[in-house]
Chimera marker file (.cmm) of the C-alpha trace (Angstrom):
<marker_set name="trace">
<marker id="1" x="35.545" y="29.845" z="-10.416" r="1" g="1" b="0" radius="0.5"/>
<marker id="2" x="34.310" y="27.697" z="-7.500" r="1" g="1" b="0" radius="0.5"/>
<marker id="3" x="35.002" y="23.957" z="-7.339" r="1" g="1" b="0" radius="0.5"/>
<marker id="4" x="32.395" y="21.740" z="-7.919" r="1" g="1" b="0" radius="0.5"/>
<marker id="5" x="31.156" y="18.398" z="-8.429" r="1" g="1" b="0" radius="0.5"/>
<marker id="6" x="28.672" y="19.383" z="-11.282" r="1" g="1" b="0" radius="0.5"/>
<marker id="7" x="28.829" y="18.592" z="-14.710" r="1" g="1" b="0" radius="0.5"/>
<marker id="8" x="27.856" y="22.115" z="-15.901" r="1" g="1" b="0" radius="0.5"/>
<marker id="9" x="25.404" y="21.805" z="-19.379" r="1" g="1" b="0" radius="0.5"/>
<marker id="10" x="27.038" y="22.595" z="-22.583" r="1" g="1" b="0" radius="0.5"/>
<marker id="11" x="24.463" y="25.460" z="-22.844" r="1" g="1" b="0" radius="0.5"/>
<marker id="12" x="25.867" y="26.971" z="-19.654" r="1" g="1" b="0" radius="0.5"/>
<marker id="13" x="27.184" y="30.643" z="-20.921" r="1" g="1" b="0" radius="0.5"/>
<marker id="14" x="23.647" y="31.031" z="-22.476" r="1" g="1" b="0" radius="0.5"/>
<marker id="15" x="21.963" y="29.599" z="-19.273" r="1" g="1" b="0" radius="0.5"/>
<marker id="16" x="24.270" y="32.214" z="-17.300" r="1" g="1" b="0" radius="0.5"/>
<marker id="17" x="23.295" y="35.381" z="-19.417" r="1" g="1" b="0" radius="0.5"/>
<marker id="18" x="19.357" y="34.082" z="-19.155" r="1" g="1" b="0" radius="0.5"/>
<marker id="19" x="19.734" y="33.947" z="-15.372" r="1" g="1" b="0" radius="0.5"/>
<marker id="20" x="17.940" y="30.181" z="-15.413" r="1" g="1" b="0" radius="0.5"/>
<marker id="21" x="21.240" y="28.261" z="-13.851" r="1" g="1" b="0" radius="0.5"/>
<marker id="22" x="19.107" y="28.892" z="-10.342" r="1" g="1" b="0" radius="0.5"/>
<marker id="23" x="16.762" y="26.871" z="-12.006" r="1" g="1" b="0" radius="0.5"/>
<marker id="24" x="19.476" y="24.087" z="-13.501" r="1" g="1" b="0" radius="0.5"/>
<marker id="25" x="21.127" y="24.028" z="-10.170" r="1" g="1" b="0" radius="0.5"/>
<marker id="26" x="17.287" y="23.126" z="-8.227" r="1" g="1" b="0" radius="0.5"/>
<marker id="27" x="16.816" y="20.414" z="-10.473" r="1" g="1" b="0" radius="0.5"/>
<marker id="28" x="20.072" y="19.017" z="-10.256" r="1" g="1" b="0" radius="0.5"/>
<marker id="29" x="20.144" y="18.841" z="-6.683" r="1" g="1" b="0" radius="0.5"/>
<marker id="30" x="16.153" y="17.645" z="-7.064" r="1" g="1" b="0" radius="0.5"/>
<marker id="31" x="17.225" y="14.978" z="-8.982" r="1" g="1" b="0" radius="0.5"/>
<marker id="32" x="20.554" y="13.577" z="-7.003" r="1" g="1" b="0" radius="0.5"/>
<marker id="33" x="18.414" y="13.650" z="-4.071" r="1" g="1" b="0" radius="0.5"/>
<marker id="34" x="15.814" y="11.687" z="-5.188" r="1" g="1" b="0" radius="0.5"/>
<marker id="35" x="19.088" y="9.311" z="-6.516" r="1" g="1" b="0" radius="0.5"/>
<marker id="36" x="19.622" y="8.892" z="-2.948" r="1" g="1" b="0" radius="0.5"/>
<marker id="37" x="16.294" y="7.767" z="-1.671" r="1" g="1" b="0" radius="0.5"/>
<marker id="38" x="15.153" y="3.877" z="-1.673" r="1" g="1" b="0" radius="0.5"/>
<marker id="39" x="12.120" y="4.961" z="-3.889" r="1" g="1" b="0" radius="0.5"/>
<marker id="40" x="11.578" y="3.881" z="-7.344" r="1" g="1" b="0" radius="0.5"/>
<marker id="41" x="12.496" y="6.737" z="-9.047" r="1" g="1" b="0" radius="0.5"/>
<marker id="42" x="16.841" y="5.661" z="-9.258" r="1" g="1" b="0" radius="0.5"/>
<marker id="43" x="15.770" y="2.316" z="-11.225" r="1" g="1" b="0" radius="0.5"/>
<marker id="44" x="13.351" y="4.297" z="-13.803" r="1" g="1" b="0" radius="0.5"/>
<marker id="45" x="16.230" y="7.043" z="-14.036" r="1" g="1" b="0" radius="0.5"/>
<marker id="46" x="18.874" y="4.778" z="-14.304" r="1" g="1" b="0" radius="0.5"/>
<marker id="47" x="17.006" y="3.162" z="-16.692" r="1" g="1" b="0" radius="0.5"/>
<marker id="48" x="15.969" y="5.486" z="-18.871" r="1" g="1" b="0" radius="0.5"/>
<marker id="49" x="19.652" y="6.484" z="-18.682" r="1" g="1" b="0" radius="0.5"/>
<marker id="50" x="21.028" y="2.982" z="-19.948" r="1" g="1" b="0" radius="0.5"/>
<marker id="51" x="18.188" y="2.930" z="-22.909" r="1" g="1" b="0" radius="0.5"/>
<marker id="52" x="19.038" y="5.942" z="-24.163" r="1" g="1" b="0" radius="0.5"/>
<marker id="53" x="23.020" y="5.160" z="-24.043" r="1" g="1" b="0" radius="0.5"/>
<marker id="54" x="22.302" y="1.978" z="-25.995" r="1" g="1" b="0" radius="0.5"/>
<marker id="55" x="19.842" y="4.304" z="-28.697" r="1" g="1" b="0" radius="0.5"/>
<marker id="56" x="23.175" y="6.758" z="-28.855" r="1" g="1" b="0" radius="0.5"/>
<marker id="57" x="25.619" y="4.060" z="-29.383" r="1" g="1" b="0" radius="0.5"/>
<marker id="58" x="23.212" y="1.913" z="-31.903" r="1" g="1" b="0" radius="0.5"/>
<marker id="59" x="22.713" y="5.169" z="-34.024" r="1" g="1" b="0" radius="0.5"/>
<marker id="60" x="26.607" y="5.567" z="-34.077" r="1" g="1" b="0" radius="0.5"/>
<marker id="61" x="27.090" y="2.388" z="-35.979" r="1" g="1" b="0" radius="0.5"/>
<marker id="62" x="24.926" y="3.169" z="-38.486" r="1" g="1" b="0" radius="0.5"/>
<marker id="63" x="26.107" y="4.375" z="-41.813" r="1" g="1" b="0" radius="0.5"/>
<marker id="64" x="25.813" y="7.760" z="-43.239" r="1" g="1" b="0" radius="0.5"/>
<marker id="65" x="24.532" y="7.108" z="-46.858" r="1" g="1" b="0" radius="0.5"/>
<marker id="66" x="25.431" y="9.554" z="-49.302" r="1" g="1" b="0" radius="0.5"/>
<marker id="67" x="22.989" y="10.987" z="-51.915" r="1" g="1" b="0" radius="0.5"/>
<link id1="1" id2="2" r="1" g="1" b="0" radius="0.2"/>
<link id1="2" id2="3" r="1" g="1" b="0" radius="0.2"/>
<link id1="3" id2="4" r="1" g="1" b="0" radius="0.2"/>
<link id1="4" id2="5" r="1" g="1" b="0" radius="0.2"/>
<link id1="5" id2="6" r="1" g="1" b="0" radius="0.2"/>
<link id1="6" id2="7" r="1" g="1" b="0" radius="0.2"/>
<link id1="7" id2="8" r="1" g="1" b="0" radius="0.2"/>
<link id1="8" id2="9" r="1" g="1" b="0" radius="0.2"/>
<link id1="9" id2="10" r="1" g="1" b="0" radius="0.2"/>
<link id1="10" id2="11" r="1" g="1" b="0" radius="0.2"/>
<link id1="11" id2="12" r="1" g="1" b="0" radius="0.2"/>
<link id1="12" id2="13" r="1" g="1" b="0" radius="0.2"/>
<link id1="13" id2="14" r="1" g="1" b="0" radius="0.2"/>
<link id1="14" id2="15" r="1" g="1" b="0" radius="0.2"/>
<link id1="15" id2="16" r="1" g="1" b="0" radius="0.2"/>
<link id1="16" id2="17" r="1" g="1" b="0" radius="0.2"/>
<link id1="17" id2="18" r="1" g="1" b="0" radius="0.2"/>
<link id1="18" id2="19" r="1" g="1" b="0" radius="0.2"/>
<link id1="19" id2="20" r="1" g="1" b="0" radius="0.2"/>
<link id1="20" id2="21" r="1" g="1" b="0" radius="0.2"/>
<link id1="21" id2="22" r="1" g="1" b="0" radius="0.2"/>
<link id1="22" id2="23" r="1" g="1" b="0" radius="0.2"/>
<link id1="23" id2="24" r="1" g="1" b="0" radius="0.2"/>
<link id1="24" id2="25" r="1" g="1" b="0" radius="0.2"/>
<link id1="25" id2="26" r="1" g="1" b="0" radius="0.2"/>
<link id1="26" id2="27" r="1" g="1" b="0" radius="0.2"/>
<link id1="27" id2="28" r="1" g="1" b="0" radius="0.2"/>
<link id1="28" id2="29" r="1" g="1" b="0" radius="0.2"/>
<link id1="29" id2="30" r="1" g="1" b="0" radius="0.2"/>
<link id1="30" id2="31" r="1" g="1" b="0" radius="0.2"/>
<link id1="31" id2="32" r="1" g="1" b="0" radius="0.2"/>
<link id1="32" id2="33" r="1" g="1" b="0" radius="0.2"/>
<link id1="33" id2="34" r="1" g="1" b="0" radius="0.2"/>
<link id1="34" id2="35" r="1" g="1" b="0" radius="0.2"/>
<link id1="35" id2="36" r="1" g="1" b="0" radius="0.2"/>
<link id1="36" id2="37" r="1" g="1" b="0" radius="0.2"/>
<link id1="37" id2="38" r="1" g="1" b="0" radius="0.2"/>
<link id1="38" id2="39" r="1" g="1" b="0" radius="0.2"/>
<link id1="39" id2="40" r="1" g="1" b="0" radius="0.2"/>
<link id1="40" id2="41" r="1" g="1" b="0" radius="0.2"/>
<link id1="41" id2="42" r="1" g="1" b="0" radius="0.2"/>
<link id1="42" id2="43" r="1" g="1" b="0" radius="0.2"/>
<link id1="43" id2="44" r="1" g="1" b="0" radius="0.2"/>
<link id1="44" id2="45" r="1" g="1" b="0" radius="0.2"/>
<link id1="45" id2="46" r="1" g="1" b="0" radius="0.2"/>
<link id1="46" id2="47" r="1" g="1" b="0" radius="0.2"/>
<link id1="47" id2="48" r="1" g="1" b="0" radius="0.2"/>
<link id1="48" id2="49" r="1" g="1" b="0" radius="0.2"/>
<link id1="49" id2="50" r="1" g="1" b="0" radius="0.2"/>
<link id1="50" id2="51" r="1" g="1" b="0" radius="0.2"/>
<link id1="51" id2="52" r="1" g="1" b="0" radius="0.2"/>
<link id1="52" id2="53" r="1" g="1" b="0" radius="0.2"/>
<link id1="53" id2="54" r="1" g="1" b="0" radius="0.2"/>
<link id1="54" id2="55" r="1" g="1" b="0" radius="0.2"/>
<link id1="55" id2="56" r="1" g="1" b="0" radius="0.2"/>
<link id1="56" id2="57" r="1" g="1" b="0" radius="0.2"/>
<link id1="57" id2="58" r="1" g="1" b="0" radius="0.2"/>
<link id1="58" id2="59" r="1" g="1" b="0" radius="0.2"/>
<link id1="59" id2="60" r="1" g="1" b="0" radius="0.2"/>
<link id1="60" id2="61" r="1" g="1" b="0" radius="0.2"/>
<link id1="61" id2="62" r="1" g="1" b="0" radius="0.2"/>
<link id1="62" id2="63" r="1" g="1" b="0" radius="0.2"/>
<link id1="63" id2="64" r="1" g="1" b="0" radius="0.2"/>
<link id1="64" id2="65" r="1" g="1" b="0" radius="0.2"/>
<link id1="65" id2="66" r="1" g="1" b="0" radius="0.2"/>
<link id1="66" id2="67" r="1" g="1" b="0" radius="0.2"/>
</marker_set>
């Protein structure tokens, strides 16, 4: 397989045999792109990005409670 500097999605086999990883791969580059430009769309991404890291990790310190 080619070298890359993608991180491929876990659903990537399933993408493959759909034939949407054209699709993946637009939005991808769409999206590091738009990274790239001095618009506002890299501080709402980013963001968004660091709220949702902070949801993941708060939720993993919770407590499983056992019924």
């Amino acid at each position: 397989m080619a070298r890359h500097d993608y991180d491929l999605p876990a659903d990537y086999e399933q993408r493959i045999e759909d034939g949407t990883m054209s699709e993946w791969y637009t939005q991808e580059r769409t999206k590091r792109q738009a990274l790239q430009q001095d618009t506002n769309f890299e501080e709402e991404f980013l963001g968004l990005r660091e709220k949702l890291e902070r949801l993941i990790e708060a939720a993993s310190e919770t407590v499983e409670i056992r019924r």
